[in-house]
C-alpha positions as CSV (number, residue, x, y, z in Angstrom):
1,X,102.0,133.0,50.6
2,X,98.5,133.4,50.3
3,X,99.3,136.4,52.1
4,X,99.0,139.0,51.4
5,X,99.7,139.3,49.0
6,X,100.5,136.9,46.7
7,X,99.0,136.9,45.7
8,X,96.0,137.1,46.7
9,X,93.6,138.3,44.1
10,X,90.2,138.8,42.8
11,X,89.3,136.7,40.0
12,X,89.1,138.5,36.8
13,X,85.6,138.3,36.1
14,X,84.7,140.0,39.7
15,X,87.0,142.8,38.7
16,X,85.6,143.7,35.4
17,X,82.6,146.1,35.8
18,X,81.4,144.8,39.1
19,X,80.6,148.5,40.2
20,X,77.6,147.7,42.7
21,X,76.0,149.2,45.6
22,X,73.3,151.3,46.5
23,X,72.1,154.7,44.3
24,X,74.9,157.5,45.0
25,X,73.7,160.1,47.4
26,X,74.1,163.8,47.0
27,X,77.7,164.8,47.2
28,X,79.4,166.7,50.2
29,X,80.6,170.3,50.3
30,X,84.1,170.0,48.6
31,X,86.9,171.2,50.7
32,X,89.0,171.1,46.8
33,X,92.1,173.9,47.5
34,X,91.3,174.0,51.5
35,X,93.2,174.4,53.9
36,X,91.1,174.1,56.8
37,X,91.6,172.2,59.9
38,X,89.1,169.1,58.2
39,X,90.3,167.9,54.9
40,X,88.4,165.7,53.0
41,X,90.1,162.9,51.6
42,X,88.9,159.9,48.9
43,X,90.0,156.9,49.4
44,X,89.4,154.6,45.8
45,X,89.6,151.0,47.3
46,X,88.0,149.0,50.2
47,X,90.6,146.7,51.1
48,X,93.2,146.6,53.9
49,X,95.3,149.6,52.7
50,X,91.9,151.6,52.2
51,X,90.8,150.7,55.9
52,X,93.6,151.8,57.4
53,X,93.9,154.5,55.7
54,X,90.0,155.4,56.9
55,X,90.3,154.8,60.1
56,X,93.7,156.8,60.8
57,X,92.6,159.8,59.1
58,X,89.3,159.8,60.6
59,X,91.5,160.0,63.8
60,X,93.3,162.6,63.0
61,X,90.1,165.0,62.0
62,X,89.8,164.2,58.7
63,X,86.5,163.5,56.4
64,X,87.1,160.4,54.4
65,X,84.7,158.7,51.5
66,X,85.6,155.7,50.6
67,X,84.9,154.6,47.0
68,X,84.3,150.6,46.4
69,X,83.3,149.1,43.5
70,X,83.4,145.3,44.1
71,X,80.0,143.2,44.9
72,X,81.7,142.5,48.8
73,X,83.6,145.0,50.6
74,X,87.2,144.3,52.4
75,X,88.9,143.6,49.5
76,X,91.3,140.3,49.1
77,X,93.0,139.3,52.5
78,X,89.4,138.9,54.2
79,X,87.6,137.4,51.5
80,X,89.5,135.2,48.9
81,X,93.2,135.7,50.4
82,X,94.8,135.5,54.0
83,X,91.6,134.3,55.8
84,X,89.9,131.6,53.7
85,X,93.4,130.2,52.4
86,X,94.6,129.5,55.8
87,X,91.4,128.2,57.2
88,X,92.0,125.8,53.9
89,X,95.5,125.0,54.7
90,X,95.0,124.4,58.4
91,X,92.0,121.8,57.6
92,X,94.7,120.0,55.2
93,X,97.2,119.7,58.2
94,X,95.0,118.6,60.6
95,X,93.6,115.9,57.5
96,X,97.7,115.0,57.2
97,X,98.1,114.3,60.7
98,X,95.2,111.9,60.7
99,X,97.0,110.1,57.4
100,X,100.3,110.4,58.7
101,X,101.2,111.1,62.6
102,X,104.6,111.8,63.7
103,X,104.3,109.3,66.8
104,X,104.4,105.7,66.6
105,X,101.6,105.1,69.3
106,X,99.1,106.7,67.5
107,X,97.3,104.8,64.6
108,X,97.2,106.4,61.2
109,X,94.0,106.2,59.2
110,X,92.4,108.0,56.0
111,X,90.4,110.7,56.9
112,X,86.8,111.5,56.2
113,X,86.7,115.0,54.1
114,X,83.4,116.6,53.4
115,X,84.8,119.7,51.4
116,X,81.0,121.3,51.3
117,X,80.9,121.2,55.1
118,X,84.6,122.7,55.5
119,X,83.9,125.4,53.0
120,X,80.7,126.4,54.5
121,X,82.8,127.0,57.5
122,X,85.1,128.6,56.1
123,X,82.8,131.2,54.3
124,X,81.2,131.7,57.6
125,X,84.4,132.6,59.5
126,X,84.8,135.3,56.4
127,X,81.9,136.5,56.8
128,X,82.0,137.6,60.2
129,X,85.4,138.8,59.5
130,X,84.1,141.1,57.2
131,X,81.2,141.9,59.0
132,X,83.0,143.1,62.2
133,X,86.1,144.3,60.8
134,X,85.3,146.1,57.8
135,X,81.4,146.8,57.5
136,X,80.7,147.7,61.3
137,X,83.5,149.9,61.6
138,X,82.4,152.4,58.5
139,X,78.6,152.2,60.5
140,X,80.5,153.0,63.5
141,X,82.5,155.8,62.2
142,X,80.2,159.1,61.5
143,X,83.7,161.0,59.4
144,X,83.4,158.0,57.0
145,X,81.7,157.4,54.3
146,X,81.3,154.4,51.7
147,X,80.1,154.5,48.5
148,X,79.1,151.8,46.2
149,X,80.6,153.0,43.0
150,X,83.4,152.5,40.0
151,X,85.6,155.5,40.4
152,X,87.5,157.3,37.6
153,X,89.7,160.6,37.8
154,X,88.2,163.4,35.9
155,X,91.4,165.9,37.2
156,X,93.9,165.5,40.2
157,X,91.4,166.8,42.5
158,X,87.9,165.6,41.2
159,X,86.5,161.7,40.7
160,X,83.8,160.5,38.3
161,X,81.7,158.0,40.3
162,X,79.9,155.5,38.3
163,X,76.7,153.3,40.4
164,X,75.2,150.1,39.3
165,X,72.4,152.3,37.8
166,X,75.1,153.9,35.8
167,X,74.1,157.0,37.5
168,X,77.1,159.7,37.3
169,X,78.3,162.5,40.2
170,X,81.6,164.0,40.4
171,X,83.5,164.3,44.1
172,X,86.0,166.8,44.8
173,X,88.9,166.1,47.4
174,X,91.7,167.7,48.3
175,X,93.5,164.5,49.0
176,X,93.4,160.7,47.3
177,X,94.5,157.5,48.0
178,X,94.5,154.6,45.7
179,X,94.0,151.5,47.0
180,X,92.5,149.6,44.1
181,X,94.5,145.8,44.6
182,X,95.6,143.3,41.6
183,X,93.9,140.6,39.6
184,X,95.2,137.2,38.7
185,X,97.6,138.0,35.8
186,X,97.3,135.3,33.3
187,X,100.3,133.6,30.8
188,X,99.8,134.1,27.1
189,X,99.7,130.6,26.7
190,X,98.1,129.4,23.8
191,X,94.5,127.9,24.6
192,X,94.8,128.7,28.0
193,X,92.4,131.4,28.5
194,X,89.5,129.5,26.6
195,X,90.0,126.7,29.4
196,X,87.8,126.9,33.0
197,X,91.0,126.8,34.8
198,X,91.1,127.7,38.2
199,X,92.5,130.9,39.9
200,X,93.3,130.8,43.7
201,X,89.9,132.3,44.9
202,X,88.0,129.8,42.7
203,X,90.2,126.8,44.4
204,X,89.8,128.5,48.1
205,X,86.2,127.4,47.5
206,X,85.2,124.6,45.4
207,X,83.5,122.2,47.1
208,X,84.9,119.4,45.0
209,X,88.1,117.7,44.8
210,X,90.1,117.2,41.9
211,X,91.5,113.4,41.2
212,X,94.7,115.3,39.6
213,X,95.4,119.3,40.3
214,X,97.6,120.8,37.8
215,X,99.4,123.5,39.6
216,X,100.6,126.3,37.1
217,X,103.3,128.5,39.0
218,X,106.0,128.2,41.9
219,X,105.6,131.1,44.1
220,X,103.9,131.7,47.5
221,X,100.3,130.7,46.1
222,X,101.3,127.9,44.1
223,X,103.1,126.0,46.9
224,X,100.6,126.5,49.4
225,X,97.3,125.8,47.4
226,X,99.1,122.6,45.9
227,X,100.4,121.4,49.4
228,X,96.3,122.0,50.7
229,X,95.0,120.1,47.9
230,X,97.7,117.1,47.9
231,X,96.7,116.3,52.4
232,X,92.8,117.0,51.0
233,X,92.8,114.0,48.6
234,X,93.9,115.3,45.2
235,X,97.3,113.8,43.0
236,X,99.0,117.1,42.0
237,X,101.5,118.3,39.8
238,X,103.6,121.7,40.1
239,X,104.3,123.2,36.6
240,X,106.7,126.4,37.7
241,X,109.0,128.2,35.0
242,X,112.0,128.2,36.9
243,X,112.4,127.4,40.5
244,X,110.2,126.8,43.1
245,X,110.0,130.3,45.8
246,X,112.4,131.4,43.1
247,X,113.1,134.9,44.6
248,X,113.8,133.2,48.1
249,X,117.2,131.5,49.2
250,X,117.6,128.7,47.1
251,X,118.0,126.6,49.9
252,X,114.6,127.4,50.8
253,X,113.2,126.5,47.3
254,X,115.4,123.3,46.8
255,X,114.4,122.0,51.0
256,X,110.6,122.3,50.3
257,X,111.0,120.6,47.0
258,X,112.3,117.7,48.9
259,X,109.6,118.0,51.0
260,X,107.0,117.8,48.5
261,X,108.7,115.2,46.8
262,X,108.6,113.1,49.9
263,X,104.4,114.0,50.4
264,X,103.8,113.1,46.9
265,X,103.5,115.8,44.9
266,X,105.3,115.8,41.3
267,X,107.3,119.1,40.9
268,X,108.5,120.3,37.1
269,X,110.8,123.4,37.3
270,X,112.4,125.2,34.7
271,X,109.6,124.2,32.6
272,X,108.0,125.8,30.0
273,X,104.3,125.9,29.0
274,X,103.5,125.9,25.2
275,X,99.9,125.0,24.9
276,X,96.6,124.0,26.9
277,X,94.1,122.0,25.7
278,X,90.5,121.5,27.9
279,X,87.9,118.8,27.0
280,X,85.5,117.6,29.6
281,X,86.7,116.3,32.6
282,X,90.7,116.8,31.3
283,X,93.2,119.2,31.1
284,X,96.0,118.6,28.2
285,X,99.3,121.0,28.9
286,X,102.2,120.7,26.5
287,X,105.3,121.2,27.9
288,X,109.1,121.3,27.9
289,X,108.9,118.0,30.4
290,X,106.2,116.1,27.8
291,X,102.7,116.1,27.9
292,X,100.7,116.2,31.5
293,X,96.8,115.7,32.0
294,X,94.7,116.6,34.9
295,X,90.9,116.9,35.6
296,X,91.5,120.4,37.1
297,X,94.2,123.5,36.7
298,X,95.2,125.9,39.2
299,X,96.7,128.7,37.6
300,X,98.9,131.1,40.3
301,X,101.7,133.0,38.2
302,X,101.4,136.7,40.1
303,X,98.7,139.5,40.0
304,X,98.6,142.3,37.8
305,X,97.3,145.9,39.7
306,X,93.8,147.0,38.6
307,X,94.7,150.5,37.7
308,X,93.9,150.4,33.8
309,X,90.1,151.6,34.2
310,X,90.9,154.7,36.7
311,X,91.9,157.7,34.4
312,X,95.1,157.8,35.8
313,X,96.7,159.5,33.1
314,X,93.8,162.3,33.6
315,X,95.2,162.9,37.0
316,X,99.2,162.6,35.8
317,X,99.6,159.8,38.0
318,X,102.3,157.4,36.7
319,X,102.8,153.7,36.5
320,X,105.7,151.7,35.5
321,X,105.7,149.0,33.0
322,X,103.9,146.2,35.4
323,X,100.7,149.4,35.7
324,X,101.7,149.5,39.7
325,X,101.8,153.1,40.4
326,X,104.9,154.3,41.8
327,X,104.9,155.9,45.5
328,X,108.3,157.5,47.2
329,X,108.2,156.0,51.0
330,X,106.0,158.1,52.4
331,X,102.9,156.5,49.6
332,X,103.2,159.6,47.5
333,X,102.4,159.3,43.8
334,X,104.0,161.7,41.7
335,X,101.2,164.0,42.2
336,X,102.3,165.6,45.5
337,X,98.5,165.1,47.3
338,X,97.7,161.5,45.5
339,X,98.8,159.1,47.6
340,X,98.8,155.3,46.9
341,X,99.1,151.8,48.4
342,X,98.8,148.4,48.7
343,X,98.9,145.8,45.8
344,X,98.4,148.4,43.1
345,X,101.0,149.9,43.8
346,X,105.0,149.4,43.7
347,X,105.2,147.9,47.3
348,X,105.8,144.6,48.3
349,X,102.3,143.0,48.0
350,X,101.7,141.6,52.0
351,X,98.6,142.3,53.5
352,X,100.4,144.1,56.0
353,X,102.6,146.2,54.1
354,X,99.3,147.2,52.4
355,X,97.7,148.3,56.2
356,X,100.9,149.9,57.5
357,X,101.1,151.8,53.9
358,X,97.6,153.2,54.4
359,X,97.8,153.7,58.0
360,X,101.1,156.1,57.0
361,X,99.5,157.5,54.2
362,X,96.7,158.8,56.5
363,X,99.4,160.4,58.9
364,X,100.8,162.3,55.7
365,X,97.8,163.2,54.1
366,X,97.0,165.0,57.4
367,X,99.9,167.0,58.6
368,X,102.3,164.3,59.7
369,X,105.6,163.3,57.6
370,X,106.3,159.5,58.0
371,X,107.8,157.2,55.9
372,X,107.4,153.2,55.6
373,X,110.4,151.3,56.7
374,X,110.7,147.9,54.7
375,X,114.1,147.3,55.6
376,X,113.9,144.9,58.0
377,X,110.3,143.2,56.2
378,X,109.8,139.6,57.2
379,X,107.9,137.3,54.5
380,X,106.2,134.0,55.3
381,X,105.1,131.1,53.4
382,X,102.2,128.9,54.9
383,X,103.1,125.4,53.9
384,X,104.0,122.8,56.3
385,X,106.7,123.3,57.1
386,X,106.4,127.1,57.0
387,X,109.3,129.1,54.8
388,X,109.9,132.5,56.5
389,X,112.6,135.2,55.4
390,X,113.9,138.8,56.8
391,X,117.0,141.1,55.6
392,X,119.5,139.4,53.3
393,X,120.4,136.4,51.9
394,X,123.9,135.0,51.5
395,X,123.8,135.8,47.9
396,X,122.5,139.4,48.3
397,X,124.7,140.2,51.1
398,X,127.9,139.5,48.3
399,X,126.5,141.3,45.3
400,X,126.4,144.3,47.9
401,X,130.0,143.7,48.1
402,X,129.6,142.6,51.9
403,X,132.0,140.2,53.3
404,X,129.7,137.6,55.4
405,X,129.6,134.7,57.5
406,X,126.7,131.8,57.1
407,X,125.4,129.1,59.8
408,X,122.8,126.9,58.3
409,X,121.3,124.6,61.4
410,X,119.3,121.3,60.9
411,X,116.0,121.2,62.9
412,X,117.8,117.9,64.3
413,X,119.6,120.1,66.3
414,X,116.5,121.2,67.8
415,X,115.4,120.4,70.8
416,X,111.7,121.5,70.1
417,X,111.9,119.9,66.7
418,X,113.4,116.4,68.4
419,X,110.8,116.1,70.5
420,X,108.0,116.7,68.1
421,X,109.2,114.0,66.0
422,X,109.2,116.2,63.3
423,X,113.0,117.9,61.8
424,X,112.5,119.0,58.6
425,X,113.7,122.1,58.0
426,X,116.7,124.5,59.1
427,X,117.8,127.4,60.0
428,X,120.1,129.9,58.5
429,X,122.0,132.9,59.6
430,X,124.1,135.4,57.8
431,X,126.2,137.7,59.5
432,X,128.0,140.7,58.8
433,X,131.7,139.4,58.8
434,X,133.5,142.0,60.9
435,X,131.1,142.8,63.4
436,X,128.9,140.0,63.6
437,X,125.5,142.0,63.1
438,X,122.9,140.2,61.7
439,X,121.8,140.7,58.2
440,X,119.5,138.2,57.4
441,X,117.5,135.2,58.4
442,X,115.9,132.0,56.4
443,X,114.2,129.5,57.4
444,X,112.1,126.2,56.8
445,X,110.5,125.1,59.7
446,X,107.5,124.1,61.2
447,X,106.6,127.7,62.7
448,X,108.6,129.6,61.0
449,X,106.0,132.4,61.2
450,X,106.5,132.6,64.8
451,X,110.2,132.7,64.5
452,X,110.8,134.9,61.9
453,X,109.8,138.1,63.6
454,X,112.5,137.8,66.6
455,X,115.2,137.7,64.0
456,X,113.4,140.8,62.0
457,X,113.6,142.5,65.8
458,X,117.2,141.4,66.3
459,X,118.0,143.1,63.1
460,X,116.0,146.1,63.7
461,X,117.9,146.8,67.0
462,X,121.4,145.3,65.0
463,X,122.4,143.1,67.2
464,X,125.1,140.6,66.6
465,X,125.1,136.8,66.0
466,X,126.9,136.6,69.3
467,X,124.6,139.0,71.7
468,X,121.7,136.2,69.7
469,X,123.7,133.9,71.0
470,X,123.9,135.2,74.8
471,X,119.9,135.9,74.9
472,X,117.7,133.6,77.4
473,X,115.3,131.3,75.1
474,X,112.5,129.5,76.5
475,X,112.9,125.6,76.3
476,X,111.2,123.3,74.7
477,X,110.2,126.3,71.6
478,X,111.2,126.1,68.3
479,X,112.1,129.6,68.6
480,X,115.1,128.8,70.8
481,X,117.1,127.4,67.4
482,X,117.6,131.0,66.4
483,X,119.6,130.9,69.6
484,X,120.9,127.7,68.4
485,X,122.1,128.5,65.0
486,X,123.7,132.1,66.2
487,X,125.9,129.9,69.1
488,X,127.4,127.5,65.9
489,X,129.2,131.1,64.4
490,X,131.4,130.4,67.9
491,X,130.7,126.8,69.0
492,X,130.0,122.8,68.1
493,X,126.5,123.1,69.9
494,X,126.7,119.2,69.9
495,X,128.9,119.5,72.1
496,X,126.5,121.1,74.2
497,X,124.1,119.9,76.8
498,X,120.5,120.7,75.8
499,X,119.1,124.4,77.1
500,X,123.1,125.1,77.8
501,X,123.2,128.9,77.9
């Protein structure tokens, strides 16, 4: 999912000494050691974690500076992740439906794509975004202040700040969040990094489309960008390593592979990538499946965090083997007042695990102790149809040593689905064996973004497949099959007449 997370990145060559911004002004008084009623706290990072962060702690009294190296501020969601990928991948449906309507009544015909005029709407919807959500608030906001520098730790309490200019100041705080991100994180493949592949925020916004996208990688990213490109025009290939959404149900995986199959798209899993090979116009890759050849390659194979460059090891702040830094559930590194979150660090990387980390982090960082609950975390994936989890899957329930019960329902059992004309998909339920209570939720489904969060409340309030069962649904919504698939635990629902409570 271009979601949050991952995800989405900054290209490497915007996170590599892109310190920018006007000349540093004179530092404040440094409230290092205080323990008055207004600490001042750093925040390195000007993404969704650091904005959240800002904002709550302003709230709560405190003085915040945020630190932001990168040419735009707002970090990935707002400018090469959530926004601009679904703005991309809502054009390709609409493009689809044109090509291929579910109703018979309705004509199908090619559509007309002007890729320069859909990206300069797309940019300007970011824009704005950024404008109004990130830069106004900091004008806005007299206890915060942004500076357009590269940070570095000089101790635990004390930052180096670097300007374009390469002018130098040091700023004290008694507090610090990192909240730095991740960058594309690129295969030692052989060849690979001498090629002008493509990452994810280079595809979001070319203005050309390729006759044959290679598609390196089968996560979140990968499936949605090669989905978009396939409805824009584009012949595409899917080169993944193992399966595709491989951390997912496999069902999930194995459902949308069908799908893709059926729209076109060639999908190579378990596959392994030995060489790559770029001459104008063509992309050679060796693989495990034979040779493939494409005029452009998409390369989406994770993020690594971009904490190498932040004298981390000055501040004793620790890292595990990826370089995320490790927090406890209430963001804390290590060091007991340096805090961290979002994708640099050892959460799940989702935009809004990244805004409800900061926002926590703020409330700690001023008096409050609160921790992040991720138990009940739901995860969506924006192709069409949509792939949405929460809580366990069937396989994660038994290695657990839970005993469970499963309901997987067709979207033909839908009445929503039915009368779209569109049942692709299912929904599936696992249940704790003895008492019912729901443990987890999966589904592929057209809106399975809207869905998924009524299952992650059920399970929040544990509730049982039965009292699901028993709930009132609206009718027609596609919603109502959670309903659906919770009464099959008990009943044939074909037996049923349609809205039967």
């Amino acid at each position: 999912m271009i979601s949050n997370s991952e995800s989405e990145t900054l290209d490497c060559d915007e996170c590599e000494g892109a310190n920018i911004g006007a000349p540093l002004s004179s530092p404040k008084p440094s409230d290092k050691g205080s323990h008055s009623s207004t600490p001042h706290i750093a925040i390195i990072g000007g993404g969704s974690a650091a904005f959240a962060c800002a904002i709550r702690a302003a709230e709560r009294g405190a003085r915040v500076t945020m630190v932001e190296g990168h040419t735009v501020i707002g970090g990935t969601c707002v400018n090469i992740g959530c926004v601009p990928s679904k703005i991309l991948i809502r054009a390709a449906q609409e493009a689809h439906a044109q090509a291929a309507p579910h109703f018979q009544g309705i004509r199908p015909h090619a559509p007309t794509i002007d890729r320069g005029a859909l990206i300069t709407q797309q940019q300007a919807r970011v824009a704005e975004l950024r404008q109004a959500k990130y830069l106004d608030i900091v004008a806005k906001n007299p206890a915060i202040t942004l500076r357009r520098a590269h940070a570095r730790f000089v101790d635990d309490h004390t930052l180096n700040l670097t300007d374009t200019a390469g002018r130098e100041e040091r700023l004290e705080a008694d507090r610090v969040l990192i909240a730095v991100g991740a960058s594309p994180s690129i295969p030692d493949v052989p060849g690979l990094r001498e090629t002008p592949f493509w990452t994810s925020s280079a595809a979001l916004t070319a203005t050309e489309t390729p006759r044959h996208l290679l598609v390196l990688g089968g996560s979140a990213v990968a499936v949605e960008l090669a989905q978009a490109f396939r409805r824009l025009g584009s012949e595409v290939t899917i080169v993944a390593r193992g399966a595709l959404l491989s951390r997912e149900d496999p069902d999930l995986g194995l459902g949308l592979q069908s799908i893709f199959d059926y729209d076109g798209i060639r999908v190579l899993t378990d596959t392994a990538l030995t060489n790559v090979h770029h001459e104008p116009g063509a992309f050679t890759l060796t693989t495990s499946h034979g040779p493939l050849t494409g005029d452009q390659l998409l390369v989406a194979t994770g993020v690594r965090p971009n904490t190498d460059n932040l004298g981390l090891a000055l501040a004793g702040v620790r890292r595990d083997a990826q370089g995320a830094i490790m927090v406890d559930d209430h963001l804390r590194t290590n060091v007991p007042h340096i805090y961290a979150a979002g994708d640099c660090s050892t959460l799940p990387r989702f935009v809004y695990v990244a805004a409800a980390a900061g926002t926590r982090a703020a409330m700690n960082m001023t008096g409050a102790d609160t921790r992040l609950d991720l138990e009940f975390l739901p995860v969506v994936v924006f192709t069409d149809p949509q792939v949405a989890s929460v809580g366990l899957t069937e396989a994660m329930a038994q290695a657990q040593g839970l005993a469970v019960d499963v309901r997987a329902l067709p979207l033909e059992n839908v009445p929503r689905a039915l009368a779209n004309f569109d049942t692709r998909g299912f929904i599936k339920l696992v249940a704790e064996r003895a008492s019912g209570r729901l443990l987890g939720a999966q589904i592929l489904a057209p809106e399975a973004g809207e869905i998924i969060q009524s299952a992650a409340i059920a399970m929040s309030r544990q509730i049982s497949v039965g009292e699901l069962a028993d709930q009132i649904f609206p009718y027609l919504t596609m919603v109502e099959g959670l309903k659906l698939c919770a009464q099959t635990f008990t009943k044939d629902i074909k037996q049923l007449s349609c809205c039967a409570g």
